[in-house]
Backbone and ligand atoms as CSV (ligand in chain L), in Angstrom:
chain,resi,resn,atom,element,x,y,z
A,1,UNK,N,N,0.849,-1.198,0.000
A,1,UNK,CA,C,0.000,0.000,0.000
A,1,UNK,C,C,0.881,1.243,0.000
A,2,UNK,N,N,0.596,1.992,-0.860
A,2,UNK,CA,C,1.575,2.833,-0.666
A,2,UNK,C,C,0.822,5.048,-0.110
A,3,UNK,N,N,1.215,5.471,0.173
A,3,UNK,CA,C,0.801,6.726,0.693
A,3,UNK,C,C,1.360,8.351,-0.031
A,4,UNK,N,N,0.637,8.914,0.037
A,4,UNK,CA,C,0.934,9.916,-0.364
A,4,UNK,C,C,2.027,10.741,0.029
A,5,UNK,N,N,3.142,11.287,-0.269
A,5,UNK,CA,C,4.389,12.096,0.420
A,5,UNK,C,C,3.895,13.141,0.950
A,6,UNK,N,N,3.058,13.658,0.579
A,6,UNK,CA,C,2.761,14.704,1.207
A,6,UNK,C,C,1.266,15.281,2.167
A,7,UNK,N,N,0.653,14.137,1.817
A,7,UNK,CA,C,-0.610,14.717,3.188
A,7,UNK,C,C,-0.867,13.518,3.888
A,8,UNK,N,N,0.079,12.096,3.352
A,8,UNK,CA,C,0.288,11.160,3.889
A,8,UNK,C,C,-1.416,9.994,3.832
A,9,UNK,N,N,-2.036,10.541,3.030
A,9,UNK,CA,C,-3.303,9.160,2.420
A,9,UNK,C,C,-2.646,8.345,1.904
A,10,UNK,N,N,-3.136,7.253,2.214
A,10,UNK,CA,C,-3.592,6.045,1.628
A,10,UNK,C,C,-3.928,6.036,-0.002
A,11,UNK,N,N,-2.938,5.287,-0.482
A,11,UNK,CA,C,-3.580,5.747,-2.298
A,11,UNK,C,C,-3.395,4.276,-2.756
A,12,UNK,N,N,-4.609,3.940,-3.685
A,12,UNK,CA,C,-4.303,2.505,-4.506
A,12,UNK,C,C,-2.748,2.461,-5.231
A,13,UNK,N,N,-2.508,1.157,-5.125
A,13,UNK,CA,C,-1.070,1.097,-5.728
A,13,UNK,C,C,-0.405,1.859,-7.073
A,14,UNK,N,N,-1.771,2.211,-8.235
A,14,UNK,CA,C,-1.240,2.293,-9.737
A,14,UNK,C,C,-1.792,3.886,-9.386
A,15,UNK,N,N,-1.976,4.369,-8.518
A,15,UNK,CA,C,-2.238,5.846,-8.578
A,15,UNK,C,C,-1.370,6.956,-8.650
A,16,UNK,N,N,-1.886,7.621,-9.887
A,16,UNK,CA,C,-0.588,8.947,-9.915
A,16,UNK,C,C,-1.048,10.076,-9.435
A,17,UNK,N,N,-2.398,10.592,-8.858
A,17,UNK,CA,C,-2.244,11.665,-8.328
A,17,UNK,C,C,-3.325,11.376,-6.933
A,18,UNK,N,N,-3.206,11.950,-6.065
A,18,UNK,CA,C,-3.513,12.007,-4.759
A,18,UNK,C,C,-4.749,12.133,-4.797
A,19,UNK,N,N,-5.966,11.439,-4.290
A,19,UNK,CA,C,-7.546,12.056,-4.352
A,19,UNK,C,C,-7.374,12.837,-3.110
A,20,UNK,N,N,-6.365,13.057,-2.414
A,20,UNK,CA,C,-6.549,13.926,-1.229
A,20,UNK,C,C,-6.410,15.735,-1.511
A,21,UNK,N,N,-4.947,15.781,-1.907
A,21,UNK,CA,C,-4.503,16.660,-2.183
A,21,UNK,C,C,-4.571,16.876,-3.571
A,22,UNK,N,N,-4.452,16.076,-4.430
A,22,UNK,CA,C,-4.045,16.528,-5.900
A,22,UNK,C,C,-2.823,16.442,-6.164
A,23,UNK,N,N,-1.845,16.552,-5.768
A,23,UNK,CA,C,-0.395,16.412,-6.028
A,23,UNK,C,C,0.300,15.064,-6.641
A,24,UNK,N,N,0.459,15.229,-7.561
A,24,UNK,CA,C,1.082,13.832,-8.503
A,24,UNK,C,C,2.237,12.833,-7.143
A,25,UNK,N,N,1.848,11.680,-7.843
A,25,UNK,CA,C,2.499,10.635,-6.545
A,25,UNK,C,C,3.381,9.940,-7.477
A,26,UNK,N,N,4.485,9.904,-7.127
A,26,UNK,CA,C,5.774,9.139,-7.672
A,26,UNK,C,C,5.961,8.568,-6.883
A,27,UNK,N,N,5.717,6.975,-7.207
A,27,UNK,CA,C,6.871,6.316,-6.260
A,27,UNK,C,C,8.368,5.378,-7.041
A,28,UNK,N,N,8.286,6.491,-7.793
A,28,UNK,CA,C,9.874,5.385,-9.004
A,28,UNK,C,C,10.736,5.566,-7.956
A,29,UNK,N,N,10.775,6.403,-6.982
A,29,UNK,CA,C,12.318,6.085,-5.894
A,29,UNK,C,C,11.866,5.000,-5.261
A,30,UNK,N,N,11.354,4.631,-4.990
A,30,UNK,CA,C,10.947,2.806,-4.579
A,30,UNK,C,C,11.769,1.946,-5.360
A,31,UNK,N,N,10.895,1.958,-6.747
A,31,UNK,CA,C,11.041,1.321,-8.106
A,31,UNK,C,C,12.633,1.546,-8.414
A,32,UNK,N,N,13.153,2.345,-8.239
A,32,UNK,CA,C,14.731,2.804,-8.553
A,32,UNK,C,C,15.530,2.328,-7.770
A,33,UNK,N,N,15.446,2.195,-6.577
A,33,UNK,CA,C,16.399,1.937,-5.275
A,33,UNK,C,C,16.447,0.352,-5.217
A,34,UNK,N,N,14.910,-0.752,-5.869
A,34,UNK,CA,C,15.056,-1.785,-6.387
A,34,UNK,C,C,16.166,-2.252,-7.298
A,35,UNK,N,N,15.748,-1.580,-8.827
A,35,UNK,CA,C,16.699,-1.488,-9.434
A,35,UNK,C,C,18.345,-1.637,-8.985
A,36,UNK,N,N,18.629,-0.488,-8.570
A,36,UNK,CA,C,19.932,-0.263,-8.127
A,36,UNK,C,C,20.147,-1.581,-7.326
A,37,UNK,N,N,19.242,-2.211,-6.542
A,37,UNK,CA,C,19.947,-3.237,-5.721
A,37,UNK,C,C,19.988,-4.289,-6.401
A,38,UNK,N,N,19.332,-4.740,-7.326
A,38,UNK,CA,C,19.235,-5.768,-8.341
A,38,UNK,C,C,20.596,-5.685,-9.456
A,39,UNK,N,N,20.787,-4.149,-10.075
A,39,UNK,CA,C,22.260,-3.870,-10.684
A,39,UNK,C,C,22.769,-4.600,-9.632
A,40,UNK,N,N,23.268,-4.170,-8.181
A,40,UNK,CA,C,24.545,-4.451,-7.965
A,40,UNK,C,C,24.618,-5.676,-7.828
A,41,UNK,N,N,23.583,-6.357,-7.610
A,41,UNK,CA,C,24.092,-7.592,-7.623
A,41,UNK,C,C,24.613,-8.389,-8.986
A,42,UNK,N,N,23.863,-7.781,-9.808
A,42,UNK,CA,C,24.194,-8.420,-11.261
A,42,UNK,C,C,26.045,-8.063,-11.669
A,43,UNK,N,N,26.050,-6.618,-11.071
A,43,UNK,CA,C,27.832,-6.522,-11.579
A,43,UNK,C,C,28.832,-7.403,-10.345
A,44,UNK,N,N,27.878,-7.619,-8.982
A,44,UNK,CA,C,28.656,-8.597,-7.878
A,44,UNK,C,C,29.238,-10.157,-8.705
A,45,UNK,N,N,27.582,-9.972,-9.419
A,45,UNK,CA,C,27.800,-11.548,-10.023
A,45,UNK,C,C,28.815,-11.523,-11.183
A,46,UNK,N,N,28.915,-10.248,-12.122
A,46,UNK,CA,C,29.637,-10.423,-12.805
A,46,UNK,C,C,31.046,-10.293,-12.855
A,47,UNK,N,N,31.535,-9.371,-11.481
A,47,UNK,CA,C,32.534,-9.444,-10.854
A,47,UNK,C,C,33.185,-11.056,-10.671
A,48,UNK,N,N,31.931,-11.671,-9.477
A,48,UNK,CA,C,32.712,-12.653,-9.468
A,48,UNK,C,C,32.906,-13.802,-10.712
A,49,UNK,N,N,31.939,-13.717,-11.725
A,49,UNK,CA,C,32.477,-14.463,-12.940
A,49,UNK,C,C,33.871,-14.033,-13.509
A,50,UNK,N,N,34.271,-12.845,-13.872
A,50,UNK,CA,C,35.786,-11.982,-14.017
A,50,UNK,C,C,36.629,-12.821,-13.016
A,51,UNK,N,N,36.152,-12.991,-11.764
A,51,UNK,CA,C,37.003,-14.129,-10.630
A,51,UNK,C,C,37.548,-15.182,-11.500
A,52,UNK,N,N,36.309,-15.715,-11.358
A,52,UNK,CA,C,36.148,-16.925,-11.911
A,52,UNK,C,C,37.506,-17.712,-13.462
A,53,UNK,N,N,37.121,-16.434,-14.144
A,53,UNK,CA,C,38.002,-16.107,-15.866
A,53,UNK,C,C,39.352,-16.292,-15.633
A,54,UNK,N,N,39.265,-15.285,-13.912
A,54,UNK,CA,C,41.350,-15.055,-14.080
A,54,UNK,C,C,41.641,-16.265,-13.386
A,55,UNK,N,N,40.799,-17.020,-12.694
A,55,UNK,CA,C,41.059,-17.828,-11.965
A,55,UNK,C,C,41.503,-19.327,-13.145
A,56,UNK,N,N,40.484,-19.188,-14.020
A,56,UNK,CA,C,40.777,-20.677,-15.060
A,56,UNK,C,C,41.940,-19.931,-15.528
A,57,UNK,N,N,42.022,-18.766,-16.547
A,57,UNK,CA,C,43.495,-18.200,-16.856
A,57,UNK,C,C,44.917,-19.002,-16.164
A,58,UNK,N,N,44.665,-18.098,-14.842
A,58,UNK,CA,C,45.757,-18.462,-14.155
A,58,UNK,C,C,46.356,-20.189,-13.729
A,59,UNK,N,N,45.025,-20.843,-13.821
A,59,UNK,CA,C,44.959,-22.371,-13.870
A,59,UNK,C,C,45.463,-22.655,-15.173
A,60,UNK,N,N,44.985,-21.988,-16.083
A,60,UNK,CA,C,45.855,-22.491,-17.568
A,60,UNK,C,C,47.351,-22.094,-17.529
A,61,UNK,N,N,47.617,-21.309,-16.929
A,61,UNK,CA,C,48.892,-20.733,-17.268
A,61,UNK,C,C,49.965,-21.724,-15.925
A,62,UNK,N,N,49.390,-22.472,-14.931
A,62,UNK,CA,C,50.050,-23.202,-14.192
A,62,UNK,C,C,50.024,-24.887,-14.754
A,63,UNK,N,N,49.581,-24.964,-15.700
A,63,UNK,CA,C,49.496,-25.889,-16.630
A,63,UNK,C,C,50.089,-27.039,-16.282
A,64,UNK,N,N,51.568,-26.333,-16.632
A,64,UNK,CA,C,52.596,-27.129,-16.464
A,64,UNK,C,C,52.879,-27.811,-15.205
A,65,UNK,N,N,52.554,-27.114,-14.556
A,65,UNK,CA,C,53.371,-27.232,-12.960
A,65,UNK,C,C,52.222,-28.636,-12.144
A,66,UNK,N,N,50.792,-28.113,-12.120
A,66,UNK,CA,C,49.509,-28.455,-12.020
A,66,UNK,C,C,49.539,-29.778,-12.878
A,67,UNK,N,N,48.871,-30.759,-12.071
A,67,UNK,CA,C,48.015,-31.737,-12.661
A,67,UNK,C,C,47.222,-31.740,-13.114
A,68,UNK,N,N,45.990,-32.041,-13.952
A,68,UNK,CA,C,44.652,-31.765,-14.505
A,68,UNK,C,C,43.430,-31.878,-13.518
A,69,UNK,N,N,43.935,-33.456,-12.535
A,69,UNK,CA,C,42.585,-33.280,-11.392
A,69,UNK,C,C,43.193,-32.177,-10.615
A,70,UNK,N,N,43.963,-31.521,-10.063
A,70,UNK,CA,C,43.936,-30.232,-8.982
A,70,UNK,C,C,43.580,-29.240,-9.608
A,71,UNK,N,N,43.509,-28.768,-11.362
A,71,UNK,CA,C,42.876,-27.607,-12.114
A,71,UNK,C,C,41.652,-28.035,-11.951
A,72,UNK,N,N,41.168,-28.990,-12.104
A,72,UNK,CA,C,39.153,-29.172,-12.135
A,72,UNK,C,C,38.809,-28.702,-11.106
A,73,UNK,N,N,39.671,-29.374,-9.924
A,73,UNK,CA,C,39.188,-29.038,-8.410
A,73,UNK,C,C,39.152,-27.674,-7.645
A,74,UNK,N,N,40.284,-26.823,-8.612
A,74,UNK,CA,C,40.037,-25.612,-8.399
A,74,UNK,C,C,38.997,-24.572,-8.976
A,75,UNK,N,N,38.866,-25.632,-10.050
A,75,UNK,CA,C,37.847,-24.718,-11.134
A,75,UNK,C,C,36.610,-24.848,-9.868
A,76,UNK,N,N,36.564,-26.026,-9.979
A,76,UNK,CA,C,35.314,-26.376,-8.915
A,76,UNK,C,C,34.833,-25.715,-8.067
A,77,UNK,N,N,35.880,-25.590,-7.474
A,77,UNK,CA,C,36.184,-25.005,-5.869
A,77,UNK,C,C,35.746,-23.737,-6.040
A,78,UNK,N,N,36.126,-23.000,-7.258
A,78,UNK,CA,C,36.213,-21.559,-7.355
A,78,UNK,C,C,34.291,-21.212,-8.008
A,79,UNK,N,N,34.125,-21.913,-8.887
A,79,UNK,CA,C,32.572,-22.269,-9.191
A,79,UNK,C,C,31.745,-21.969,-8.165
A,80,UNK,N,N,32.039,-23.043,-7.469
A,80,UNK,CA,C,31.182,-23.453,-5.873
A,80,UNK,C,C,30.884,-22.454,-4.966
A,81,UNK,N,N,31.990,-21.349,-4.485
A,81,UNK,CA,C,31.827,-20.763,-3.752
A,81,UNK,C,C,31.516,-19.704,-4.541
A,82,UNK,N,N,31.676,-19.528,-5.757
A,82,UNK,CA,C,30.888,-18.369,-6.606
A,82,UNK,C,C,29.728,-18.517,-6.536
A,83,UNK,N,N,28.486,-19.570,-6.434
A,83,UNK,CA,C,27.745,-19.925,-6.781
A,83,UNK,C,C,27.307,-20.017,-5.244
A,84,UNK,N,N,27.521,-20.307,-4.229
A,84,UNK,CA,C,27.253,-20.135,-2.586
A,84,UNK,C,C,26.816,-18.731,-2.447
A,85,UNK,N,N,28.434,-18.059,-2.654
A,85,UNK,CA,C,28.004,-16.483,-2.854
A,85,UNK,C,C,26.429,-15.609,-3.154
A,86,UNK,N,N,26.651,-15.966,-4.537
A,86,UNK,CA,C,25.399,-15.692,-5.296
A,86,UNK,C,C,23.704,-16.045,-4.926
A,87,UNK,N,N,24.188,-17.102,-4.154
A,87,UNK,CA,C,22.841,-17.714,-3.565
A,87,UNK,C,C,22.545,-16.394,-2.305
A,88,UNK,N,N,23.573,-16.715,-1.578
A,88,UNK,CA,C,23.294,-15.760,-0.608
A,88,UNK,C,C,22.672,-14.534,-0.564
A,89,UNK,N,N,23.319,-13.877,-1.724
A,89,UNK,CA,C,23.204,-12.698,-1.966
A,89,UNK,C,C,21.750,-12.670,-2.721
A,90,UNK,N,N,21.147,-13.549,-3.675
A,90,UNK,CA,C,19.460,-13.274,-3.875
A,90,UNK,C,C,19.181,-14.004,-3.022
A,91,UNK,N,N,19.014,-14.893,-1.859
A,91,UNK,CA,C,18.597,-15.154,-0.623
A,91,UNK,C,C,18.302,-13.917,-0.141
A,92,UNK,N,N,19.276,-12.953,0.282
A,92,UNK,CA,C,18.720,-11.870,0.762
A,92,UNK,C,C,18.143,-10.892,0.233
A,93,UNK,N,N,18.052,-10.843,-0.834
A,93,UNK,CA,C,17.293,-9.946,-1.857
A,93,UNK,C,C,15.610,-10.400,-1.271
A,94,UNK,N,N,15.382,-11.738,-1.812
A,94,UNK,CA,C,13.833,-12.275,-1.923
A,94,UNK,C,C,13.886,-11.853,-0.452
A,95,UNK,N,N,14.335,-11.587,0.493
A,95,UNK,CA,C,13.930,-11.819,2.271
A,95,UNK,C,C,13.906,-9.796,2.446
A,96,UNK,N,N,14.016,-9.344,1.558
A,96,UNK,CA,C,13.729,-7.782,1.333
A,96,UNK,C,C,14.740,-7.034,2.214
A,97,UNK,N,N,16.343,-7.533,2.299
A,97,UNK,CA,C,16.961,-7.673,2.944
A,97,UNK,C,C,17.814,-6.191,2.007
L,1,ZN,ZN,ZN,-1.865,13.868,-0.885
């Protein structure tokens, strides 16, 4: 339910102007501040995929040194807790966190 900013009624959800006052009702800073929290998580996530990139990189480039099962296991490893992460983080999103 959302209210008017300024004489503080009660207004149906899709309403743009106030039956109280008259004064047009915006609520895109709601709608925006969503947004924004939804971006950051999307560049968190894409951050940690960039992790993820330098992480196989750098697994390719230890090639030599590295066995093939300790590169999977890191890939894994590095996956996994990317993917823990990520949970967490829309875990707390859906909990309006
Ligand atoms: Zn009003």
């Amino acid at each position: 339910m959302a209210f008017c900013k300024y004489c503080g009624s009660q207004l149906p959800e899709d309403s743009v102007f106030c039956s109280s006052c008259g004064k047009q009702v915006v609520c895109e800073n709601e709608h925006e501040q969503g947004n924004d929290k939804s971006q950051q998580t999307e560049e968190q996530i894409r951050a940690l995929h960039q992790q993820i990139d330098q992480l196989k990189l750098a697994n390719q480039q230890n090639n030599a040194k590295d066995s093939l099962g300790i590169i999977v296991l890191k890939i894994i490893g590095g996956l996994a807790a990317a993917l823990i992460l990520a949970f967490i983080i829309l875990n707390g999103l859906s909990n309006g966190f």
